[in-house]
N, C-alpha and C positions, 0 to 999 in steps of 0.2 A: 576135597575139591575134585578129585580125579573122580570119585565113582557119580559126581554130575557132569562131567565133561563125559565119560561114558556112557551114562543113560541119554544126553543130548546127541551124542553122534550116535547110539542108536535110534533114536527117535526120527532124525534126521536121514538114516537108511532105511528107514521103514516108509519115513513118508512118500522117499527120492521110489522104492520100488513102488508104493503105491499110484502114483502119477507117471511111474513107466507103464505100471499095467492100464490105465485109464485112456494111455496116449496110445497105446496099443489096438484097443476095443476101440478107443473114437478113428483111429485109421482103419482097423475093420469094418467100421458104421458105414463111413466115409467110401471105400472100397466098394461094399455091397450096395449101396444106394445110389452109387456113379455106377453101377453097372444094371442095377431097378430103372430107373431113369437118367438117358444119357443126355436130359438138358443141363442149361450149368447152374449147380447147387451154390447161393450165397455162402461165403465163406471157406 
């Protein structure tokens, strides 16, 4: 039982840094494109 509760919470901090880095890059996006055009971008 434990070496599935370990591969879950690793699974689980792979995905968590995966969508840290995504949320990263889409506020980079977000950053460079509010400064490409300063009109207001939906969303």
């Amino acid at each position: 039982m434990f070496p599935i509760i370990a591969s879950e919470r690793r699974i689980v901090n792979t995905l968590f840094q995966i969508f840290a880095i995504l949320e990263y890059c889409l506020r980079i996006f977000v950053f460079i494109r509010r400064i490409a055009c300063p009109a207001p971008v939906l969303g």
